[in-house]
Every structure is written in C-alpha cells, then in structure tokens.
MARMARDO-483137 format. One record per residue (C-alpha): residue in three letters; x negated, y, z negated. Coordinates in steps of 0.05 Angstrom, whole numbers, plus 5000, padded with zeros to 4 digits. Each point is the difference from the previous one (the first is absolute). Layout:
N
ALAXYZ;...
// end
This chain:
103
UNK274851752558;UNK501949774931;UNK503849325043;UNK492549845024;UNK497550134925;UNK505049554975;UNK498349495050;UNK492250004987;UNK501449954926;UNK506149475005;UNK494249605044;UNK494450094955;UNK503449754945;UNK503449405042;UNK492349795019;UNK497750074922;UNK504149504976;UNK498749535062;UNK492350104976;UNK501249874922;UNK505049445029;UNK493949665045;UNK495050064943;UNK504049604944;UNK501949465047;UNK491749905009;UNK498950034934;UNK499849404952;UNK501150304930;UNK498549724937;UNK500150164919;UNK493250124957;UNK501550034924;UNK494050164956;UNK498450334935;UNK493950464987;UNK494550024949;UNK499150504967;UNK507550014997;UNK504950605026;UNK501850404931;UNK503450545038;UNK503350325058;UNK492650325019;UNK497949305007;UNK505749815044;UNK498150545048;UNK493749875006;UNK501749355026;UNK505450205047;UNK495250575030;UNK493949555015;UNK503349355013;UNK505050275048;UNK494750055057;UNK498349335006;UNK502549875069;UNK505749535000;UNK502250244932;UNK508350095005;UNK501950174931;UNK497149974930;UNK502650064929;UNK497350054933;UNK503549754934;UNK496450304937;UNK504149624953;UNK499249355046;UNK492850085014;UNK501449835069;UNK498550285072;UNK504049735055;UNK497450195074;UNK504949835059;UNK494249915058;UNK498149675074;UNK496849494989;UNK496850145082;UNK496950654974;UNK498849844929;UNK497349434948;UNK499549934930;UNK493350105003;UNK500850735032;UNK504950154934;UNK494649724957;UNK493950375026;UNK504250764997;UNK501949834937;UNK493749924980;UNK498250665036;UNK504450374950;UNK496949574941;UNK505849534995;UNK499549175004;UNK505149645013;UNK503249344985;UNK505249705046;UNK506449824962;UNK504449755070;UNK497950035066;UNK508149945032;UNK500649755068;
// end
C-alpha cells in the first residue's frame, strides 16, 4: 500500500512540473515599471497593490519599492496589456505612469 502511495504522489508531482514546464515555454514574458500617484508612503500601500494587482491574468510577479517609487510587474504579455495594469490600478484609485516597458 504505501509503494502505490508513493507512486501516485512521485507521479503527480513528475506531471506538475511538466505542466508549469509547458506553460512558461508558451508564455512570452515581459517587464512593466511604473510609479503611482498618489504615491506609496508605506508598507499598507504596498499591499494594497500586490493584493489587487496580482489577479490580473498573466501577472507573474510584482514588486513595490517605497523609497524608489517604483512598481515592477513580471507579466504575459498573451494574457495581459498595459492597459489591463492601468485600468485595476485605477480600480484601487491609483494612476499610473510607465517608467520602462522591458522587453
């Protein structure tokens, strides 16, 4: 019994990373630095940001620099576009200016 166990969970896992493996090679990435107004003053600020923005499908990574003023979202550029960063940012009462776009 615990071989089969094993087995199912030494497959599932082997078939996980063959998914995650298959989705980045479809996936054309690219780098979306902005900064805010009204600008981030704290680490409330930041959150609020990560929590909202981080459902915008596509969206890989983002992070916040108080000090910098900067947001830098790691997305796919087939599921996402500026635009989509720009309208939920305005959702959570942020606008946004685009410092680099990184391809």
């Amino acid at each position: 019994m615990k071989k089969i166990f094993l087995l199912g969970m030494l497959l599932s896992v082997s078939l996980s990373g063959m998914s995650a493996e298959k989705e980045a090679k479809g996936a054309r990435l690219d780098t979306l630095v902005v900064t805010t107004q009204p600008v981030m003053h704290c680490m409330k600020c930041e959150n609020k940001i990560k929590s909202n923005v981080r459902f915008v499908k596509g969206t890989k990574s983002i992070e916040t620099s108080v000090p910098n003023q900067t947001v830098t979202i790691v997305y796919d550029t087939k599921k996402a576009s500026v635009a989509d960063y720009e309208k939920e940012f305005g959702r959570i009462g942020y606008e946004i200016k685009v410092l680099s776009p990184k391809q």
